[in-house]
N, C-alpha and C positions, 0 to 999 in steps of 0.2 A: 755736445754729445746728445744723440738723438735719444728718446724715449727705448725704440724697439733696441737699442743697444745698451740700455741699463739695464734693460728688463732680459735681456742676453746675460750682461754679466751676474745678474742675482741668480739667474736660473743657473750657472756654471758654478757660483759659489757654494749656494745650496750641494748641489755634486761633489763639491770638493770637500766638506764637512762629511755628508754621506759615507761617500767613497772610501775616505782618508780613515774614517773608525773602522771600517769592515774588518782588514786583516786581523787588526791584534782578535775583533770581537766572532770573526771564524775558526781562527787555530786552534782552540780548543776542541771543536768538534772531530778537529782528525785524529782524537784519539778513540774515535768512535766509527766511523766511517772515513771511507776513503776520498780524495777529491772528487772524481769521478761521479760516486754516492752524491756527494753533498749537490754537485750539480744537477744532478738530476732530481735533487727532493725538491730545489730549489727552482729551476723552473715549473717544474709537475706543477707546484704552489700557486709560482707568478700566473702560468697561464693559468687557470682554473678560474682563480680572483676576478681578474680579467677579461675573461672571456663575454660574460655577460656585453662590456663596454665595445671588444671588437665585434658581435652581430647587430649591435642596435646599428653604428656607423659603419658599418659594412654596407646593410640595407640601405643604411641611407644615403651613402654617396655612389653604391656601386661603382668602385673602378673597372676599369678595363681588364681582362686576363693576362693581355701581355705586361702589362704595368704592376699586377701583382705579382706574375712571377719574376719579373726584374726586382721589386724590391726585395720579395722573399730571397733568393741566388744573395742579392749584396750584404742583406742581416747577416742570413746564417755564416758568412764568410767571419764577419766577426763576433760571433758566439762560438759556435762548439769543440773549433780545434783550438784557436785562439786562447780560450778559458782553462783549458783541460792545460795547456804549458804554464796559466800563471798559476791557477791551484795547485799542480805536480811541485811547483817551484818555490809553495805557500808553505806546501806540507814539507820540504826539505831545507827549506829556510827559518830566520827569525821572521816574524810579522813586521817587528820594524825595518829590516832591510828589502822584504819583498814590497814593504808600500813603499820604501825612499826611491827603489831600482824602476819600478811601476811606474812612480810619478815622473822620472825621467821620457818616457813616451813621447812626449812632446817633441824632442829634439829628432826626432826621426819622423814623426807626421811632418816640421817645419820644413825639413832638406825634401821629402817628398812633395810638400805645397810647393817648395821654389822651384822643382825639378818638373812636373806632372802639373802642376796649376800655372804655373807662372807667376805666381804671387813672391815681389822683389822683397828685396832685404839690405838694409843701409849698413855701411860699415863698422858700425858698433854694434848694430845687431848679428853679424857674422862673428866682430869679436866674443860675443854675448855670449852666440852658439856654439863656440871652440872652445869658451870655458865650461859651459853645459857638458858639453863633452867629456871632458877632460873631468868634470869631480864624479860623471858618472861610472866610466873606467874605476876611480878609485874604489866607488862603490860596491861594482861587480867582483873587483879582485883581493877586495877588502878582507877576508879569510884568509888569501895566501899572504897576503902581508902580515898581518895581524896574530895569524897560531899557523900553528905546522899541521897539528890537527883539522881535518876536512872532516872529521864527524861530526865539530862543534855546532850549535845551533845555526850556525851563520856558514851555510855551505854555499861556496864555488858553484856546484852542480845546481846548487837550486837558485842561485841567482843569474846562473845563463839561462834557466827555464824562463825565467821574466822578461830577459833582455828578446828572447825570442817572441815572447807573447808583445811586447814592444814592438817589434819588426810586422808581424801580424796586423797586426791593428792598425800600424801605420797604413800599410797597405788599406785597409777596411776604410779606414779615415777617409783617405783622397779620393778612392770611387766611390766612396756614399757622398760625400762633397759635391764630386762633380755630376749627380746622378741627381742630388734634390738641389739644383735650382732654384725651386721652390719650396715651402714649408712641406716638410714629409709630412705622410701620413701616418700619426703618432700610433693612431687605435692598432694597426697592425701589431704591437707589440704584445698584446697575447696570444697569435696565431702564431710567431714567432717563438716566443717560448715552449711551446707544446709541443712545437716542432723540433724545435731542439733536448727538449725530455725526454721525446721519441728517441730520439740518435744516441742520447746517451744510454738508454734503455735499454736498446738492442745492442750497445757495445758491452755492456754491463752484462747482458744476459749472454751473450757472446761466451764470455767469461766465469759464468756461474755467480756474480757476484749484486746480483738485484738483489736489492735490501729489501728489508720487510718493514712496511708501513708503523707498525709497531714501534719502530726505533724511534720514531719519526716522533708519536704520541706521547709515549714515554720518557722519553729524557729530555730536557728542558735545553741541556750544554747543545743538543743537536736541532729543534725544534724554534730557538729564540734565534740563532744564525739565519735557521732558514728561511723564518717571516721577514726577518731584517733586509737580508738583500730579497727579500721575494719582493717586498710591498715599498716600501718608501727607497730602498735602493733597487729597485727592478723597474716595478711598474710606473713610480713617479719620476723615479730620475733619468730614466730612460728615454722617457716620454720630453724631459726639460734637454735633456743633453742633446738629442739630435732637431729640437726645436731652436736652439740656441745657438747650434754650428748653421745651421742653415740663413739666418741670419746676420753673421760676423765671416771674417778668414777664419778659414778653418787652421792656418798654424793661429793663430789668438785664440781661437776659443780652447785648444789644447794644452796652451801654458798656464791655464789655470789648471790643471793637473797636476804641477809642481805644489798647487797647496794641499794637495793630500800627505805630502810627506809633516807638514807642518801640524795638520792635525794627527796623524798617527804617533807621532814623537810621544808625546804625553798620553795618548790614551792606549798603548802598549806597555808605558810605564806604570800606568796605576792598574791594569786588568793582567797583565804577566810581567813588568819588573823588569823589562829587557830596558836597556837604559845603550844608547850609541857611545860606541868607543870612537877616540881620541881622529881616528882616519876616516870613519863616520861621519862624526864633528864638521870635520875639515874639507869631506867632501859637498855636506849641505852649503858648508859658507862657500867653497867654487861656485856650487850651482846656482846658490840665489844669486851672489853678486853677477854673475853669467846674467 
């Protein structure tokens, strides 16, 4: 195993520890602002932080214009509508089944690398994928199985919000794949973010529902979410994740996604108590043996 391919897989692990705490450690916030809100406190943050880092190396590499608005076009593809279905799906969900359904993503970026890339797959890796499948199904329908109740924490509704932001991303996945070739240009990710604060802003305000900075300063439940993914899950991990797919197949470096479900388990349990039922269970042990 080559060097630049450990230092891929740490940079994907770091992400998946990341990543994998977010949900339980965002949910709470929605009882204070809406997704929507939250994403837009949230990038406003990231880019700002930021930004300082994208004009030093802006000046200093000067890309080309057609080249940044190609990148710009392929980010925003998966940030704004993308986010807006797994949050919608955050807030109607438990945190633990929106990060187990999330970390499923993978199996839909993999059948897009073998469709769109050409990137093969051996026959116990197909059976792998069919069982991926299949505990993720459970997953998703895990409510109608489980209670009759579709009010309960664990809705139906909000866990096809996920499987959609799933399908999204895949999408997002294969043409940023096939588009950096080469190591992307990380710095862009606080031009990036501003721009998507923008969009959310004006949909927000669309709506009447632009929050007030105040909320922001004030309450810690809203404030500690938003540094969290703004800084070490926005700006650094960002920055590792699409340095690290450019590097590797882009179906591998997506299966480590499956270990956010592994860190969210436990840290859902000790921050809200939500603890996975029995078809839960049964559908993590399909997935991993998958």
């Amino acid at each position: 195993m080559t060097i630049t391919r450990r230092l891929a897989y740490s940079a994907l692990i770091y992400n998946a520890i990341i990543w994998g705490a977010a949900f339980p450690l965002i949910k709470p916030a929605f009882e204070f602002i809406t997704p929507t809100q939250y994403l837009y406190f949230r990038f406003l943050v990231a880019g700002c932080f930021g930004l300082p880092i994208f004009i030093y190396y802006f000046l200093k590499k000067r890309p080309t214009l057609s080249y940044t608005l190609r990148l710009l076009a392929i980010e925003l593809l998966g940030l704004p509508l993308p986010l807006i279905l797994l949050y919608t799906g955050l807030d109607k969900t438990s945190a633990l089944d929106a990060s187990l359904i999330g970390a499923t993503g993978p199996i839909f970026v993999v059948l897009g690398g073998i469709w769109y890339l050409g990137e093969r797959q051996t026959n116990k890796e197909w059976q792998g994928l069919a069982l991926s499948l299949f505990g993720s199904l459970i997953l998703v329908i895990e409510p109608l199985l489980h209670s009759t109740n579709l009010d309960t924490p664990s809705s139906t509704t909000g866990n096809l919000y996920i499987v959609g932001y799933n399908l999204l991303y895949a999408v997002y996945a294969i043409i940023a794949k096939k588009f950096y070739r080469t190591s992307p240009q990380l710095y862009f990710g606080p031009l990036l973010y501003l721009i998507t604060a923008t969009i959310y802003a004006f949909m927000l305000s669309t709506q009447n529902q632009l929050p007030d900075f105040q909320l922001l300063t004030t309450n810690y439940q809203v404030l500690l979410p938003v540094l969290y993914m703004a800084i070490p899950g926005g700006i650094l991990a960002f920055a590792l994740y699409l340095w690290a797919q450019s590097k590797i197949e882009v179906s591998e470096a997506n299966l480590f996604t499956y270990l956010n479900g592994v860190v969210a388990i436990p840290v859902a349990f000790f921050l809200l108590g939500e603890k996975p039922s029995w078809l839960t269970l049964l559908a993590i042990i399909i997935i991993s043996y998958g």
